[in-house]
C-alpha positions, 0 to 999 in steps of 0.5 A: 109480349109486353106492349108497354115498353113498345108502345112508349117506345114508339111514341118516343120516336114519334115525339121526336120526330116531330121535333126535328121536323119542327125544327127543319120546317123554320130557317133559324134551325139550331135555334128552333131545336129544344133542349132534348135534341140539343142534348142529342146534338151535343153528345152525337158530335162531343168525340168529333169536336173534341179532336177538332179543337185539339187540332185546331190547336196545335195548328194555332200555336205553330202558326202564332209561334212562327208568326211572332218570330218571323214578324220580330226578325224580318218586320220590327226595329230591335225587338224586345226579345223578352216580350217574344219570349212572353208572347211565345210562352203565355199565349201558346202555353194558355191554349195548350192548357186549355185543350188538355183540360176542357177539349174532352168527349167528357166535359160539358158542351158549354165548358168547351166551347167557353174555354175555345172562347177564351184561348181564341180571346188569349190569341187576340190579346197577345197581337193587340199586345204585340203591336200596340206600341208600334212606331207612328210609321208602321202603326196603322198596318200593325193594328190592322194585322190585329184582324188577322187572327179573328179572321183565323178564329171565324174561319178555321177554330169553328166557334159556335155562334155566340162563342163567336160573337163573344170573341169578335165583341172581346176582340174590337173592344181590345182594338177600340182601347188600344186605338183610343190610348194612341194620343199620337194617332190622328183620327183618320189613323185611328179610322182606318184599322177599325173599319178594317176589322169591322169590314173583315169580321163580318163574312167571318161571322155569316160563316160561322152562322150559316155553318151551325145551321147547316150542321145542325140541318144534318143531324137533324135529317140523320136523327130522322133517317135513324127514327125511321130505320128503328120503326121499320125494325120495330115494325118487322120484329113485331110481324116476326113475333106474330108469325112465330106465335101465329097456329098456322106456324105452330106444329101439327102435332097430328100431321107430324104423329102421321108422318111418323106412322107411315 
């Protein structure tokens, strides 16, 4: 029996489980894990998260579709029904071409989760467009509504952490600009909206941090439940193959040459 391959074995397992129990030891646990259990991480949950953004995606576009039209029906004076057409066409059209391209087992962890970035990025464009010219009246309710899909996005699409971040940075600076070019906004009305957002962004963003800690707490407690079942099988296969090759196992031939005489 060849102990090389066991022995190497054995201490691959016993690297990584001190890994993992270094990164489990300390709060900050994704950021605590080095770059052989990230990879791990990340292959163990591409199928999983590839299905999940696809989902998510077809549920965003449903909810965005509805959503614009009901707001141009029921809420805003004479719309423009080519800018809803242009609203419905490219931000549903831009996240649906995402997910087709960039939502797969196969494709690189940080490919995928910078293009959910960036179609989450496309949701949050098209409602700045949407209500950035909204009459006085209704402008200070209309730039909060720009809140909502952020909110959406942190709660339900699961960005990782800095996905996050990214998205929430994009998405104030957007509503700062569109705020900043309102001449007819007094500063009080431009007050308003982004306190809102900064007030509605945050349990957003504490969610999604405290959710990548716990996921990644779980891989780790599995990848150590899994070292340990693969040494305890290691473990029985090496008793086994010493009681198989053990004298007291093998034949007695003179026992058995007895039997047969008698």
């Amino acid at each position: 029996m060849d102990d090389g391959p066991v022995a190497s074995q054995r201490a691959t397992r016993a690297w990584l489980r001190g890994l993992a129990e270094d990164a489990l030891a300390g709060p900050a646990t994704m950021r605590r894990m080095g770059k052989p259990l990230r990879d791990r991480y990340e292959i163990a949950g591409a199928l999983s998260r590839s299905v999940e953004l696809r989902r998510v995606t077809g549920v965003s576009v449903c909810i965005y579709v509805a959503s614009v039209l009901l707001l141009n029906l029921m809420v805003v004076l004479h719309p423009s029904w080519i800018d809803v057409a242009m609203q419905i066409g490219f931000t549903p059209g831009t996240a649906l071409l995402i997910a087709s391209l960039f939502y797969r087992p196969d494709t690189p962890s940080f490919a995928r989760e910078a293009a959910a970035t960036v179609a989450a990025c496309c949701f949050s464009l098209a409602t700045v467009l949407a209500v950035g010219n909204s009459p006085i009246d209704t402008a200070q309710i209309n730039l909060c509504m720009i809140s909502l899909p952020v909110i959406y996005v942190l709660v339900f699409v699961r960005l990782r952490l800095a996905g996050a971040q990214i998205f929430v940075f994009v998405s104030v600076a957007m509503l700062a600009i569109v705020l900043v070019m309102r001449n007819d906004l007094t500063q009080v009305q431009r007050a308003y909206p982004m306190g809102f957002m900064l007030v509605a962004v945050v349990p957003g963003l504490l969610a999604v941090y405290y959710r990548e800690q716990a996921a990644a707490r779980n891989f780790l407690r599995s990848l150590l439940q899994a070292l340990r079942i693969e040494e305890l099988e290691a473990e029985n296969a090496h008793l086994a193959a010493l009681a198989a090759g053990s004298p007291v196992s093998r034949p007695d031939r003179e026992s058995l040459r007895g039997d047969g005489v008698a």
